[in-house]
N, C-alpha and C positions, 0 to 999 in steps of 0.2 A: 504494500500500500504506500504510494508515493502522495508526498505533500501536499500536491492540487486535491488528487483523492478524500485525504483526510480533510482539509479545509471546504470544500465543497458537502462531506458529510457533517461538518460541524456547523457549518452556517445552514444546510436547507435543515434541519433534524429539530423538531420545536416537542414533540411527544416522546418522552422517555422511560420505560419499567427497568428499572434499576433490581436484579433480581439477588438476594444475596443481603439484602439492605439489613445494615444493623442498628440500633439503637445506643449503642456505646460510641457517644464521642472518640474513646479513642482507634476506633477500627477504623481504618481506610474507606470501607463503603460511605461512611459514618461521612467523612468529610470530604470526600466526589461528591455526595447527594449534596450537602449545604452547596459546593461551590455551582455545580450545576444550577443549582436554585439562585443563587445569586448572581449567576449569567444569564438570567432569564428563561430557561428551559423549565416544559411542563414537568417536572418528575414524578411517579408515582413507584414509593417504596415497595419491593413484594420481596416478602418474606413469611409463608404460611406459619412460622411457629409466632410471630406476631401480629398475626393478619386482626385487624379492628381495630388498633394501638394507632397514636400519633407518631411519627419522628419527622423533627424539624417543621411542623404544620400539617403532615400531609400524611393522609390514612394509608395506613399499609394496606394492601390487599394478599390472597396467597398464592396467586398465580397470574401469569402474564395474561390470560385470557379479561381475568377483571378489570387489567391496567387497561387493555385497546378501546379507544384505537390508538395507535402508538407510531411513531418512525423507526425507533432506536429500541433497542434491548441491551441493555448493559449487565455485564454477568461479571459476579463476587461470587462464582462457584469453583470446585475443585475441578481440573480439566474433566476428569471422567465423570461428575456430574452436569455437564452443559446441552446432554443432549435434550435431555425432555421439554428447558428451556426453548431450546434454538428453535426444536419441533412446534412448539408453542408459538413462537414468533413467526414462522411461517404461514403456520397455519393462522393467526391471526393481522396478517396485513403489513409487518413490519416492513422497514427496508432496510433495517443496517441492524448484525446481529456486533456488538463490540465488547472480545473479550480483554478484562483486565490484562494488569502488570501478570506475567507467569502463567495462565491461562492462553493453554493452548488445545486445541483438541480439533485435528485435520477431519475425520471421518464427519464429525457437526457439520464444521465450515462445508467439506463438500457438501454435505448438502443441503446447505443456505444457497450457497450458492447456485446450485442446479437450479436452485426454487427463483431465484434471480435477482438475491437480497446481496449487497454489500457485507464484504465479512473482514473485521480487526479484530486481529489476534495479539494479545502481552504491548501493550498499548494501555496510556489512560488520558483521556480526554484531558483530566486537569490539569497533565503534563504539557500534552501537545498545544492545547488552545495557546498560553501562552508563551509556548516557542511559534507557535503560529503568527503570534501579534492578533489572536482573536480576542 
């Protein structure tokens, strides 16, 4: 994924399920979700052991299905759990499945992409935007 790519999915991309969302300020999801929200993107936290709970304003749900309609899926999972996610994302409309820092998992991305969604792998937005100048 080269730089126009990523900058092109960071400016059209307004509907985000953040899957993996935690509640502890000090997790990393934890503070993607705030900066995201303070970049003006729609986020909605999913995380089914939380789902009904607030974090940072905004009602967790427990699956991607509840967040859509959505652009982005952002995943805080273990590589070998991202599939049922991504499957999720597809099946509900997404266009860009973006896996965190370390999160990698080829056999998902194939087939996000077959399905003809944009796919970033060990990558985090909060990083990029601002080496972006976004």
């Amino acid at each position: 994924m080269n730089d126009n790519e990523l900058r092109r999915i960071l400016t059209e991309t307004k509907r985000i399920a953040l899957v993996g969302a935690s509640n502890k300020p000090e997790r990393p999801s934890y503070h993607v979700l705030e900066y995201l929200l303070e970049k003006g993107f729609d986020v909605t936290p999913v995380n089914p052991g939380l789902a009904g709970q607030e974090i940072l304003g905004r009602k967790v749900v427990a699956s991607v299905a509840e967040a859509a309609p959505l652009d982005m899926v952002e995943l805080f999972r273990r590589s070998e759990d991202v599939g049922r996610p991504v499957d999720e994302a597809i099946r509900f409309g997404a266009k860009t499945i973006w896996m965190q820092l370390g999160v990698i998992n080829e056999a998902a991305a194939a087939r996000a992409r077959a399905a003809g969604l944009a796919v970033v792998m060990d990558r985090c937005p909060a990083i990029d935007m601002p080496r972006l100048g976004l």
